[in-house]
C-alpha positions as CSV (number, residue, x, y, z in Angstrom):
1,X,137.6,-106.2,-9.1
2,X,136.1,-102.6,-8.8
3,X,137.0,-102.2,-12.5
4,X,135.5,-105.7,-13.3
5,X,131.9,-104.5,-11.7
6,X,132.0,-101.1,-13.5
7,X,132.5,-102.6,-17.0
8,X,129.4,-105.5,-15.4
9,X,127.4,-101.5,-14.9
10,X,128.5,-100.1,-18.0
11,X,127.3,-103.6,-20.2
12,X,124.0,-103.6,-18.5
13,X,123.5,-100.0,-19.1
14,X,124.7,-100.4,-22.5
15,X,122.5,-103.3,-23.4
16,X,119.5,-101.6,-22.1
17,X,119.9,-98.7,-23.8
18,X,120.4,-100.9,-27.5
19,X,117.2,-102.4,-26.3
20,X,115.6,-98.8,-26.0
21,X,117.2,-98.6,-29.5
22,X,115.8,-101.0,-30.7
23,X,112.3,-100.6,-29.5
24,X,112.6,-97.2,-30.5
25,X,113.6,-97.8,-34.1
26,X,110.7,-100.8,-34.0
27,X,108.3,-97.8,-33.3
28,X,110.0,-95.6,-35.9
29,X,109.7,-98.7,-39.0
30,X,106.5,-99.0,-37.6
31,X,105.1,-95.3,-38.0
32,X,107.0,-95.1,-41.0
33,X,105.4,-97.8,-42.7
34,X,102.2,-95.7,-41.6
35,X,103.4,-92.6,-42.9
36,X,103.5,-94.1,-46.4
37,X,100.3,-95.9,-45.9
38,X,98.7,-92.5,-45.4
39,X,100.3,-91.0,-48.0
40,X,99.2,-93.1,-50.6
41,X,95.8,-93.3,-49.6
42,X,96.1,-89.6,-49.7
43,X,97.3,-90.1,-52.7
44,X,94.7,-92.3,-53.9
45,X,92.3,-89.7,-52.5
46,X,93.8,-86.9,-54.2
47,X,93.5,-88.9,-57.6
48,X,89.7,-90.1,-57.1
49,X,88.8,-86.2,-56.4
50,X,90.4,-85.3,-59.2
51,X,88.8,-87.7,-61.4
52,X,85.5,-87.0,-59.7
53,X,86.0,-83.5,-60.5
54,X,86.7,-84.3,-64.0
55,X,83.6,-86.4,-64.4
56,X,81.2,-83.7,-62.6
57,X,83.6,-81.5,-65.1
58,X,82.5,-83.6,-68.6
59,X,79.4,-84.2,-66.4
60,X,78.4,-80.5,-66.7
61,X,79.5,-80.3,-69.9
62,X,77.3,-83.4,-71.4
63,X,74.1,-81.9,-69.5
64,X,74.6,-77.9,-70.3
65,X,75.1,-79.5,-74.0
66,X,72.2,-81.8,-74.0
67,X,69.9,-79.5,-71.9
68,X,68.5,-77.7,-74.6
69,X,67.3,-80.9,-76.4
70,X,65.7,-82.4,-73.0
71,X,61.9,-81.7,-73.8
72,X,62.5,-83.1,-77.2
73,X,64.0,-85.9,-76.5
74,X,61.3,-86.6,-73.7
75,X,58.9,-86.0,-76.0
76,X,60.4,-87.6,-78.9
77,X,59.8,-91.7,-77.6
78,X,56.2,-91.1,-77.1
79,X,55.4,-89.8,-80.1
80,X,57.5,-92.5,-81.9
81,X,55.2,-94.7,-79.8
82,X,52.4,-93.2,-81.3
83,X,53.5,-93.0,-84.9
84,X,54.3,-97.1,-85.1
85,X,50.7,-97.5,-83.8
86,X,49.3,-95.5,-86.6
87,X,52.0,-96.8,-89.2
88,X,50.1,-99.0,-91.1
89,X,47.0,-96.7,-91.3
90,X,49.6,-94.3,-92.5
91,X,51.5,-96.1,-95.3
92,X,47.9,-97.7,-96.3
93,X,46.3,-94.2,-97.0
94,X,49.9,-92.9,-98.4
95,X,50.0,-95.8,-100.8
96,X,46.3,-95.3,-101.7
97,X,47.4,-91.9,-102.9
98,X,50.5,-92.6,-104.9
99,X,48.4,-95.0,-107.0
100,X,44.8,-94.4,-107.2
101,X,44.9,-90.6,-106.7
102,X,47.1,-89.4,-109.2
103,X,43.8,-89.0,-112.4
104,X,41.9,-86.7,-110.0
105,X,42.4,-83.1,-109.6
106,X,44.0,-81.8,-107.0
107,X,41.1,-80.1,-105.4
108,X,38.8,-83.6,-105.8
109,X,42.1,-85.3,-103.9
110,X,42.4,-83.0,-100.8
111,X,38.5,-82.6,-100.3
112,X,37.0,-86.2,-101.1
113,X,39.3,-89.0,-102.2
114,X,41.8,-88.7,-99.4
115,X,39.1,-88.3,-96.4
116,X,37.3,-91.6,-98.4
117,X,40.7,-93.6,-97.7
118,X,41.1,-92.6,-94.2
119,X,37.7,-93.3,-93.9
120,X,38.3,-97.1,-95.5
121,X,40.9,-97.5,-92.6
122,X,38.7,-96.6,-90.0
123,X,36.4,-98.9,-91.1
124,X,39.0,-101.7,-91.1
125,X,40.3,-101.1,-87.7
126,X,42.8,-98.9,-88.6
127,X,43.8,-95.2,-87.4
128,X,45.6,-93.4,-89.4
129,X,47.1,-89.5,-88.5
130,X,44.6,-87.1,-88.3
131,X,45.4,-84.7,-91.1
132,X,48.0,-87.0,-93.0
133,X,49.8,-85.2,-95.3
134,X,51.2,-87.8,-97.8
135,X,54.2,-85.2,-99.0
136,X,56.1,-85.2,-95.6
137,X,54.9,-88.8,-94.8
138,X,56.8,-90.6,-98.1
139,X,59.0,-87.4,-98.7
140,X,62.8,-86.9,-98.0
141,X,62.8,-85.7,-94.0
142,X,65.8,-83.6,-95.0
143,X,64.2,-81.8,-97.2
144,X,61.1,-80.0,-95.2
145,X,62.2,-76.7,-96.8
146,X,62.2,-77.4,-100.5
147,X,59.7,-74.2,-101.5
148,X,62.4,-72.7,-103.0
149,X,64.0,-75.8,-105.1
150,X,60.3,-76.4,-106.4
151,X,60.2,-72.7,-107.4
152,X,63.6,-73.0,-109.5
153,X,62.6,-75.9,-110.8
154,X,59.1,-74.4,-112.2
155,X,56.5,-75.8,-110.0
156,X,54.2,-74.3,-107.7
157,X,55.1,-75.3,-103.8
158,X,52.0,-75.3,-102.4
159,X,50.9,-78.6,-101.1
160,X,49.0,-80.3,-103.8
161,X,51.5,-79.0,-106.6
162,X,53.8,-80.8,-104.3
163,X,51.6,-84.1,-104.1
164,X,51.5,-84.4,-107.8
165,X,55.0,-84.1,-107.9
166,X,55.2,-86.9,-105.2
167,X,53.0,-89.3,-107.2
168,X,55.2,-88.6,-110.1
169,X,58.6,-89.4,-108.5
170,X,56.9,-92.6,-106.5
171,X,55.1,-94.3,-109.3
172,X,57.8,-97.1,-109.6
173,X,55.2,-99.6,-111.1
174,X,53.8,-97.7,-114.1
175,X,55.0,-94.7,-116.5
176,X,53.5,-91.7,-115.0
177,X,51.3,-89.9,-117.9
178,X,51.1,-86.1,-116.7
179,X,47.7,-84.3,-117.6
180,X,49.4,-81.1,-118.0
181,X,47.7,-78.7,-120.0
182,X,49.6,-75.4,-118.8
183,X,53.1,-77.5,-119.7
184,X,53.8,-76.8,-116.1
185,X,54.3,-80.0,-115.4
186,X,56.9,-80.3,-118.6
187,X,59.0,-77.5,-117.4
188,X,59.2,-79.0,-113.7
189,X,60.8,-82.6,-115.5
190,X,62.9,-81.1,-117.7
191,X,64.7,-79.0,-114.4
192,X,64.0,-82.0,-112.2
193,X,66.4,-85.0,-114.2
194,X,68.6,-82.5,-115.2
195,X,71.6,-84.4,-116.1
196,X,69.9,-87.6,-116.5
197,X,67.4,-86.3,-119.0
198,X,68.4,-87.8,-122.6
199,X,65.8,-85.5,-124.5
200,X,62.6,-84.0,-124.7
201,X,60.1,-85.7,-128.4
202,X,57.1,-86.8,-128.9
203,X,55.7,-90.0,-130.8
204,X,55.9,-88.1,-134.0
205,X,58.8,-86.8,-133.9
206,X,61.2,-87.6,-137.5
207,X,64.3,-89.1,-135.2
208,X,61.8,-90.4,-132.3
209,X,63.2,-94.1,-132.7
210,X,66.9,-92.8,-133.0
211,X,66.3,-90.7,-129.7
212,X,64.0,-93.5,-128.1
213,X,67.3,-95.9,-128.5
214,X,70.0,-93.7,-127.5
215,X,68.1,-93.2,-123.8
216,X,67.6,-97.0,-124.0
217,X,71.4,-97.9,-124.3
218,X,72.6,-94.9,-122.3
219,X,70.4,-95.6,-119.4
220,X,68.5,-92.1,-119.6
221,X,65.3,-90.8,-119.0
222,X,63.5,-89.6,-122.0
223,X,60.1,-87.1,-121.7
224,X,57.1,-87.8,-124.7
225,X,55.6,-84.5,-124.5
226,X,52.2,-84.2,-126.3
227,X,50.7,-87.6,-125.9
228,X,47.2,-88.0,-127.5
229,X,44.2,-89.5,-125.7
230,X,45.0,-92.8,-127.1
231,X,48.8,-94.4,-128.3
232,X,49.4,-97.3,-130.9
233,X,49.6,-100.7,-129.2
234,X,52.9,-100.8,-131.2
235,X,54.0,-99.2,-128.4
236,X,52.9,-100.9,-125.1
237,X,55.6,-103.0,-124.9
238,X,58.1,-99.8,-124.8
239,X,55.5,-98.8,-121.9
240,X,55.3,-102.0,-119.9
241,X,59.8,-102.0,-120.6
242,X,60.0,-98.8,-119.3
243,X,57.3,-99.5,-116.1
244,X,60.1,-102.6,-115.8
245,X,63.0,-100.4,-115.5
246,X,61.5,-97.6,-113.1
247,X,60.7,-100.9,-110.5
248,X,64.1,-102.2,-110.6
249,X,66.4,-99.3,-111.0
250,X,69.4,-99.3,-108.9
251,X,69.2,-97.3,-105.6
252,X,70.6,-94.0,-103.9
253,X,69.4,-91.4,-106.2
254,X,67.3,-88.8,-105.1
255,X,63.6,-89.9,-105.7
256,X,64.9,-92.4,-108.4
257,X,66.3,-89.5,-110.6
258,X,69.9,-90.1,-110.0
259,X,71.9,-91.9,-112.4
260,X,73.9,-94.9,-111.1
261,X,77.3,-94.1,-109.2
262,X,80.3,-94.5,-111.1
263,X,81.9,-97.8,-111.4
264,X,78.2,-99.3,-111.4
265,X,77.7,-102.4,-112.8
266,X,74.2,-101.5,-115.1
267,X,72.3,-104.4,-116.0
268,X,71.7,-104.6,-120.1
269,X,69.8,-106.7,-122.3
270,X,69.0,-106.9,-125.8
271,X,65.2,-106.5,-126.6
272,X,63.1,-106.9,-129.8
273,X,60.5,-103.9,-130.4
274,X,58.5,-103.3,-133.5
275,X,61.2,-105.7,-135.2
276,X,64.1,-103.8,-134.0
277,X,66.2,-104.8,-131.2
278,X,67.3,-102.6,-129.3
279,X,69.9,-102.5,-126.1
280,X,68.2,-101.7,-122.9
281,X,69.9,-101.0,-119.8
282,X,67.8,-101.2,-116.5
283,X,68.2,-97.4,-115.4
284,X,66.4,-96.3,-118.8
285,X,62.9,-94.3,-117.7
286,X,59.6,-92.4,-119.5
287,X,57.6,-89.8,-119.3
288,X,54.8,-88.8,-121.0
289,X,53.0,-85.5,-121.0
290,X,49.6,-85.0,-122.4
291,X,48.8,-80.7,-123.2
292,X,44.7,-81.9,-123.5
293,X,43.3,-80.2,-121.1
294,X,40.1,-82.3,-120.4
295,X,41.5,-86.0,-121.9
296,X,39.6,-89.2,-122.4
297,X,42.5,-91.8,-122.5
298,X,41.2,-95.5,-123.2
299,X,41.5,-97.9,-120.1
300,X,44.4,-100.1,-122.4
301,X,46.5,-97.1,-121.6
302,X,45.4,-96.2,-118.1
303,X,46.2,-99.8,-117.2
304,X,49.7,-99.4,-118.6
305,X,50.0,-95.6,-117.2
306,X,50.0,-93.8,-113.6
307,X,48.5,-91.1,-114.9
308,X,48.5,-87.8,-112.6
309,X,47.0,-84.7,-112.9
310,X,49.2,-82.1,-113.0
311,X,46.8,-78.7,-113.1
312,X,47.4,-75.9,-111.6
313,X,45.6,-74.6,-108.4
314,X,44.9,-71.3,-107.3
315,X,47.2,-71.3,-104.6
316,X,50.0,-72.8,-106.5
317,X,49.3,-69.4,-109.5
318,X,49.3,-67.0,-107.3
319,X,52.5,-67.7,-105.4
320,X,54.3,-68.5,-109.2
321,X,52.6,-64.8,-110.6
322,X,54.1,-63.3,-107.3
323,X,57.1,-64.2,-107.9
324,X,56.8,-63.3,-111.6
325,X,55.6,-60.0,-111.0
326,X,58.6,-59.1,-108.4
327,X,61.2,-60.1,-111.0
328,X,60.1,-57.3,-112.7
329,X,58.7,-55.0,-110.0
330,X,61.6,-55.7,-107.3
331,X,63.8,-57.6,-108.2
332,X,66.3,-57.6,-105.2
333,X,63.1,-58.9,-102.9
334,X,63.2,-62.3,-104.9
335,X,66.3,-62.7,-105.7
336,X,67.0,-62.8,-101.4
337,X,63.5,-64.8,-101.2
338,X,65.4,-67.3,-103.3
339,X,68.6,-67.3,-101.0
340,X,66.8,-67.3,-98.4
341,X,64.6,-70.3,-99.4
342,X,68.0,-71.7,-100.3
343,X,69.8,-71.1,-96.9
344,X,66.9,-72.5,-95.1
345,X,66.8,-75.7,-96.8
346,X,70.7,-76.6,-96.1
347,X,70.3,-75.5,-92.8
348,X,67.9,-77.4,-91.8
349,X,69.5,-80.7,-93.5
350,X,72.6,-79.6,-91.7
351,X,70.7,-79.8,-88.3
352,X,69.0,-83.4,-88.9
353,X,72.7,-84.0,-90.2
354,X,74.0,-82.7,-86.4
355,X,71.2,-84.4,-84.6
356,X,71.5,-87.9,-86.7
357,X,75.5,-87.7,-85.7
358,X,74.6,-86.7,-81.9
359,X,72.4,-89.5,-81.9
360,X,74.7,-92.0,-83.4
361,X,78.3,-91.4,-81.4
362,X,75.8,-91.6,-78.1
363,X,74.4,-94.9,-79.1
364,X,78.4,-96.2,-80.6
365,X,80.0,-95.0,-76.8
366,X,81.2,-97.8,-75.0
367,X,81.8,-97.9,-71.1
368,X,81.1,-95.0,-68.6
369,X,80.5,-92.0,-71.6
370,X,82.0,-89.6,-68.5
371,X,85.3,-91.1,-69.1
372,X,85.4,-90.9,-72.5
373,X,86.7,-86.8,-72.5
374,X,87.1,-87.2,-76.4
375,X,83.4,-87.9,-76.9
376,X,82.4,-85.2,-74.8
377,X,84.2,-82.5,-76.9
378,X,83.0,-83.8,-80.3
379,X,79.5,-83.8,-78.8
380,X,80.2,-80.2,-77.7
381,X,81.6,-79.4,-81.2
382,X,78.6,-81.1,-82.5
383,X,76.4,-79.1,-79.9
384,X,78.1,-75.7,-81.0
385,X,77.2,-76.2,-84.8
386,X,74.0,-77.1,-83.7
387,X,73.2,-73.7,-81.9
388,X,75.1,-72.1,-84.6
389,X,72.9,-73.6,-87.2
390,X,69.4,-73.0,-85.1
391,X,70.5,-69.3,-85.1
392,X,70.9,-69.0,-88.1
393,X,67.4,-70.0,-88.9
394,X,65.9,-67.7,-86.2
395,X,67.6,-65.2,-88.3
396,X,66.2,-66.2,-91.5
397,X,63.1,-66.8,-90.3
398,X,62.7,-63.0,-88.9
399,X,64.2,-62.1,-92.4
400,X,61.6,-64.2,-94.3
401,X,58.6,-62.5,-92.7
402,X,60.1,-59.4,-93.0
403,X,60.6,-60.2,-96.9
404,X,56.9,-61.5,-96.9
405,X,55.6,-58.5,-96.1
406,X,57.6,-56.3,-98.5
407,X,56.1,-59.1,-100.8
408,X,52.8,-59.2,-100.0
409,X,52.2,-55.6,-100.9
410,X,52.0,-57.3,-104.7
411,X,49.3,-59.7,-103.6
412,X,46.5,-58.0,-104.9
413,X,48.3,-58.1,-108.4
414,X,48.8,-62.2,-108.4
415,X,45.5,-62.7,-106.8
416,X,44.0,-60.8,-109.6
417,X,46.2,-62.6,-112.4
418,X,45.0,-66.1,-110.8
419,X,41.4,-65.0,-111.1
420,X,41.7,-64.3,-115.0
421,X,43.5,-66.8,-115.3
422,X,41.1,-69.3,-113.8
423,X,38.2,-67.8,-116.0
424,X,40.3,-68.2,-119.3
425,X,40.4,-71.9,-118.8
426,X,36.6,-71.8,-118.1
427,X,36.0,-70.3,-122.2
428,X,36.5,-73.4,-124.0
429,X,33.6,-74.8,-122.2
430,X,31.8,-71.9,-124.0
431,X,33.5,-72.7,-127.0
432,X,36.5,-75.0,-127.9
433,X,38.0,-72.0,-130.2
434,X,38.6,-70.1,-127.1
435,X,41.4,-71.9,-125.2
436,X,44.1,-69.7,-124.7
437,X,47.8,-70.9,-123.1
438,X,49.5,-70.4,-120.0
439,X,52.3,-68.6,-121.9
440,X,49.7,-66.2,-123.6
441,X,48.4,-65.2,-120.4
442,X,52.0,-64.4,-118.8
443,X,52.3,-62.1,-122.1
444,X,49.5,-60.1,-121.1
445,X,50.8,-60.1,-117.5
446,X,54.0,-58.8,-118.9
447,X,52.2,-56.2,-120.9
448,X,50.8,-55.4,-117.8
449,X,53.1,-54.2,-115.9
450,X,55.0,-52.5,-118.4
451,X,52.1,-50.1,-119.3
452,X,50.4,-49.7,-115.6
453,X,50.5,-46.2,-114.3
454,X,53.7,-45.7,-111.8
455,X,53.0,-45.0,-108.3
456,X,55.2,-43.7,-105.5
457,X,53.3,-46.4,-102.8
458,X,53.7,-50.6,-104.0
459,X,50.2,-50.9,-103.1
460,X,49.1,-48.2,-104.9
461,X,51.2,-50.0,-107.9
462,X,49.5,-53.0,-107.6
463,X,46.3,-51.9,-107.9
464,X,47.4,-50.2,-110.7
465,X,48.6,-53.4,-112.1
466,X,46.1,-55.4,-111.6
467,X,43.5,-52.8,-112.6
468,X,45.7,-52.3,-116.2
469,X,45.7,-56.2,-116.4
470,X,41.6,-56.8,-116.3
471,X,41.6,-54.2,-118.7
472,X,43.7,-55.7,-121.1
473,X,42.9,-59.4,-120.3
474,X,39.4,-58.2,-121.1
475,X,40.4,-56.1,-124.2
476,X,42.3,-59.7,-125.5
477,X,39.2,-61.8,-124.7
478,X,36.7,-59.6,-126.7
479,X,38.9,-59.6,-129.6
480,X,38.9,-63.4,-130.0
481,X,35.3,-64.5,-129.0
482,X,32.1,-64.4,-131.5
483,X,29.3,-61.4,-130.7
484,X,26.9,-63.7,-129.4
485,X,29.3,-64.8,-126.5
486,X,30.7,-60.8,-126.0
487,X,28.8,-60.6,-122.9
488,X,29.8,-63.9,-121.4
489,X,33.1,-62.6,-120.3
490,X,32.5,-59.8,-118.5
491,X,29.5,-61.2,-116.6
492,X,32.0,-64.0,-115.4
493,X,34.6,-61.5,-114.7
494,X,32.4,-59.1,-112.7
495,X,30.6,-62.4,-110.6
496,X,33.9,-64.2,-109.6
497,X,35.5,-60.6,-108.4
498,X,32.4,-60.5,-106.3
499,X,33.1,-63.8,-105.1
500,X,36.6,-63.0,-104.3
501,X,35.9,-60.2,-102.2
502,X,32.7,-61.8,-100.1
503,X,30.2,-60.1,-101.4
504,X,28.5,-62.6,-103.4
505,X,27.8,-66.0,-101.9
506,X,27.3,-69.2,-103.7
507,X,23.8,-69.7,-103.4
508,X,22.8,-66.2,-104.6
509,X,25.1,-67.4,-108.0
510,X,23.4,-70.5,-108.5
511,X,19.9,-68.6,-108.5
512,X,21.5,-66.2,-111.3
513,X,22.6,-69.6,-113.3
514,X,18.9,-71.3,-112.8
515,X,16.3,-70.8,-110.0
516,X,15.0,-73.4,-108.2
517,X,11.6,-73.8,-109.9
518,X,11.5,-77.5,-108.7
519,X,9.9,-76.8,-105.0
520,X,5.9,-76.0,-105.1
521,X,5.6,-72.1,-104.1
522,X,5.4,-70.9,-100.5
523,X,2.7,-68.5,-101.6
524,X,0.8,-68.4,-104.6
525,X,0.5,-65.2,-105.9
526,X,-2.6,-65.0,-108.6
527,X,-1.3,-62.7,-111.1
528,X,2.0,-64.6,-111.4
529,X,2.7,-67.9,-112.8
530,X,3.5,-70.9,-110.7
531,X,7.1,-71.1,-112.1
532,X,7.7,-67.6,-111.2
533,X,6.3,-68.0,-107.5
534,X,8.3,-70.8,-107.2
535,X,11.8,-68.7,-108.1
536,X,10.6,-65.8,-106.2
537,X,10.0,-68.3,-103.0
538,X,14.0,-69.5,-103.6
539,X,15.0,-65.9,-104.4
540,X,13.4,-64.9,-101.0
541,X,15.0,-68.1,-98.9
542,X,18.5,-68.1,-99.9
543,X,19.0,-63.8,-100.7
544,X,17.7,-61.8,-97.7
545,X,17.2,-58.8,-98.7
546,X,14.2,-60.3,-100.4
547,X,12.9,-62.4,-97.7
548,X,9.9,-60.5,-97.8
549,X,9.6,-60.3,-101.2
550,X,6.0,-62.3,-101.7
551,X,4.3,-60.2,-98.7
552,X,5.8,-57.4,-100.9
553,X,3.5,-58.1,-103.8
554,X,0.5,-57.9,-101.7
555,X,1.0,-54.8,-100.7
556,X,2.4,-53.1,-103.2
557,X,0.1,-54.9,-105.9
558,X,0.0,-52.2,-108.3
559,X,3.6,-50.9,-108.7
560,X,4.9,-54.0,-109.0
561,X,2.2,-54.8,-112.0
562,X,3.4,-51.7,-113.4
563,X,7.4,-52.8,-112.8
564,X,6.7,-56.1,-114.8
565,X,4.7,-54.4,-117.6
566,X,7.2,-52.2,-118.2
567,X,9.4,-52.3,-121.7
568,X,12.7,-51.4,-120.0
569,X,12.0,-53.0,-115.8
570,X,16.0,-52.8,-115.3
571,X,16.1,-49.3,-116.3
572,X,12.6,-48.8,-113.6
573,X,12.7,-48.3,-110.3
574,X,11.9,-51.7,-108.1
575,X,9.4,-51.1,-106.0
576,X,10.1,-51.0,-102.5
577,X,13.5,-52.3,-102.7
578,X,15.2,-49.7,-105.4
579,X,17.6,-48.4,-102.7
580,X,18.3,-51.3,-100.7
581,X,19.4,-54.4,-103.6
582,X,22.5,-54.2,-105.1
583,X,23.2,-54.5,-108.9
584,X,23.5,-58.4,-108.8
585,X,20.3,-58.3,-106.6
586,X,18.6,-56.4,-108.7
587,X,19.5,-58.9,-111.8
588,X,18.6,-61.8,-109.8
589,X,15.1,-60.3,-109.3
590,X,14.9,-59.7,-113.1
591,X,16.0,-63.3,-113.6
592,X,13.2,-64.5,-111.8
593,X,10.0,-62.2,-112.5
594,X,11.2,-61.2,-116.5
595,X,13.9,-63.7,-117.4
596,X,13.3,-62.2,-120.9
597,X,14.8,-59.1,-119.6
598,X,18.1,-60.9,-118.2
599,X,20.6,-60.1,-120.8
600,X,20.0,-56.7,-120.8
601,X,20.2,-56.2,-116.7
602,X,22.8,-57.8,-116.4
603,X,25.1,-55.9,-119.4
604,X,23.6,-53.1,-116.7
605,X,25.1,-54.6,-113.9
């Protein structure tokens, strides 16, 4: 019995302590299943912080790669804003300039016809830019830093060269018809086709119809150099054909020049002309150049024509005899302007090329663009090319005015070349006889330079230059003109220096080519004729040193009778005012009180 109640004890004991057991291991599943609860959301925590970290990571990335185009980009949709508003003010006034502009001269186009058009928008509600500039508006945006290609490919780059180019490439209506009497214009086509340039004739060429259908079949371009003021209707339907094929030519050359891509289906079609028929394919184009310098073409053949004057400025001369006269002067100076030029114009194509495909992947990304860790390093990639690129213009721009100093020591020496240049196309007003070419005048530039005195100093060798070139440019021009006209040159030459330099305005000029004599007399002076008080009153009004001149009369009555009695006045003293006019003063006093006397002062002045 005793051992009966101690095994009772010992179960009791036993089955309380499995019921400790098992409320112990109830508390053990039960923190256990906490444990791994805790460590998976510290788990979980440990992911989300690292893939926060990675996002402010990419995060920093994206911003320190996209800070330095912040302002612009800010700054970029309010201007876009701006330009649609003004869009079709702008592509009005550009239009108006690719086809009515085109016959005026270049200076006529900047100064009056383009204001007029802007002004025709205004008055129709329209506002266009201020200051549109037609090049960059229809121009290639890639292409902001084509100087240098213009330059190799024989035209000027200043801005209205550049216009008249634009007109050229853009008239897809009509046959442009260049006025090019310098044959600048010729040289610029033949480099600009290049390869798709079939030949260079002219109407009266022996195999003209042979080379006219060869470009037709081949799809070519084909240049009519030396077009008279009028062409044989026999040949406006070759015009209007070829105004037909510039309008529908296939796309995705540059400025319509390119020939189609390979594996391009080219439309052809057989066509009768002058009884012939020939086989025309659709990418065949024309252009004519006319060397008249003044030409009177019929309206029959302006109708069928965009013609476009292709003269030369001032501005445009002097950059091309700058870089003429460093070919030979210093050579190395160009040849880097040229690289440079060159290196400037693919890097900044290469930057719009960075910026267009920094643009584009932003706008393709799909979902959070923080996730996306393979679009964040070809942004950075992109990014790094970008900076490399922008350096690498700050470097050539602190190269190119370091090169445009070196070459503005030569200045003087274009500047004077573009003055003598401009007064030789002025002698065939004088006389027809004395036209003299572009080419003639770049032989005397040559000879130039060859026989100037050396100098030690490049400034001191281009005045040289341009001192030796006058001379001989002079010397040339005597040569070819009659007697009677001997002194016309270097009066011209001496008044247009003056001009250059400021010390001549153009109101004193126009009293030397004919004083006012219209307007009654301020004074009347008794011993002189009306007509002469009258130029004496405009002498003293516009020049003033003379602005006393007719209170000058009345005092000094007698020696100014004796001045205008005189055989030889320009050889006299001038009473009163001998040491205070200049020379051209003093022969625009003699042109007004003994215009008899005018020749002679002014072979003195």
């Amino acid at each position: 019995a005793q051992a009966e109640r101690k095994r009772r004890t010992a179960d009791a004991r036993m089955r309380h302590a499995q019921q400790e057991l098992e409320s112990c291991q109830a508390e053990l599943d039960a923190m256990s299943a906490q444990f791994q609860e805790s460590m998976a959301s510290k788990a979980r925590i440990h992911t989300d912080a690292d893939a926060t970290l990675k996002r402010i990571e990419v995060a920093n990335k994206l911003v320190s790669g996209l800070v330095g185009d912040k302002e612009k980009w800010l700054v970029r949709p309010s201007d876009i804003e701006a330009q649609l508003s003004r869009l079709g003010a702008d592509v009005a006034v550009a239009c108006a300039v690719v086809h009515y502009a085109g016959p005026f001269s270049p200076t006529y186009r900047q100064a009056s016809l383009i204001p007029r058009f802007v002004a025709d928008c205004a008055a129709s509600g329209l506002t266009p830019t201020p200051e549109l500039d037609a090049v960059d508006f229809l121009g290639d945006p890639t292409a902001c830093a084509q100087c240098g290609m213009m330059a190799r490919h024989g035209m000027p780059h200043d801005s209205l060269s550049k216009m008249s180019a634009l007109i050229v490439m853009r008239s897809k209506q009509r046959c442009p018809l260049l006025v090019d009497a310098q044959s600048q214009g010729l040289l610029w086509l033949q480099r600009q086709l290049a390869k798709d340039l079939h030949c260079v004739t002219a109407f009266g060429h022996a195999r003209f119809r042979a080379q006219l259908e060869d470009a037709m079949a081949l799809g070519k371009a084909i240049i009519v150099h030396s077009v008279a003021e009028d062409i044989e209707p026999a040949w406006d339907y070759l015009l209007a054909l070829a105004s037909c094929s510039r309008s529908t030519r296939a796309p995705g050359g540059s400025e319509g020049t390119t020939p189609p891509d390979v594996g391009q289906v080219v439309k052809r079609q057989s066509v009768a002309l002058d009884g012939q028929v020939f086989e025309h394919a659709d990418t065949f184009t024309m252009y004519l150049c006319s060397q008249l310098p003044n030409p009177h073409f019929s309206p029959r053949l302006c109708s069928l024509l965009s013609v476009v004057d292709f003269s030369v400025t001032v501005q445009g001369l002097e950059q091309q005899l700058l870089s003429h006269v460093l070919r030979r002067e210093r050579a190395e100076l160009e040849e880097q302007q040229k690289k440079l030029a060159d290196e400037v114009s693919v890097n900044k194509r290469a930057l719009y090329a960075i910026e267009s495909e920094m643009l584009r992947k932003l706008a393709e990304a799909h979902g959070n663009v923080l996730e996306d860790s393979s679009l964040i390093d070809e942004l950075q990639s992109v990014k790094a090319r970008a900076l490399e690129v922008a350096a690498r213009l700050e470097d050539a721009q602190t190269t190119g005015e370091r090169l445009s100093e070196a070459r503005e020591e030569y200045r003087p020496v274009a500047v004077r070349g573009a003055l003598l240049h401009s007064l030789l196309l002025e002698l065939p007003s004088v006389n027809p006889m004395y036209e003299v070419s572009f080419e003639q005048m770049l032989l005397l530039f040559d000879a130039a330079i060859g026989q100037a005195e050396k100098a030690p100093l490049a400034s001191k060798r281009s005045i040289n230059i341009a001192d030796t070139l006058t001379a001989e440019t002079t010397a040339y021009v005597q040569r070819g003109i009659y007697e009677r006209h001997r002194m016309v040159w270097p009066i011209m030459l001496a008044v247009r220096m003056q001009q250059a330099t400021g010390e001549l305005s153009e109101a004193a000029l126009q009293l030397l080519v004919g004083p006012s004599s219209d307007a009654p007399p301020t004074v009347r002076i008794p011993w002189l004729s009306a007509s002469v008080c009258a130029a004496c009153s405009a002498l003293a009004a516009k020049v003033p040193v003379f602005r006393d001149l007719l209170a000058s009369f009345g005092r000094f009555e007698q020696q100014w009778r004796r001045w205008l009695d005189s055989d030889a006045p320009e050889m006299a003293q001038v009473p009163e005012y001998e040491r205070h006019c200049s020379p051209f003063e003093r022969l625009l006093l003699l042109r007004c009180l003994r215009e008899d006397r005018t020749l002679m002062a002014a072979t003195e002045y």
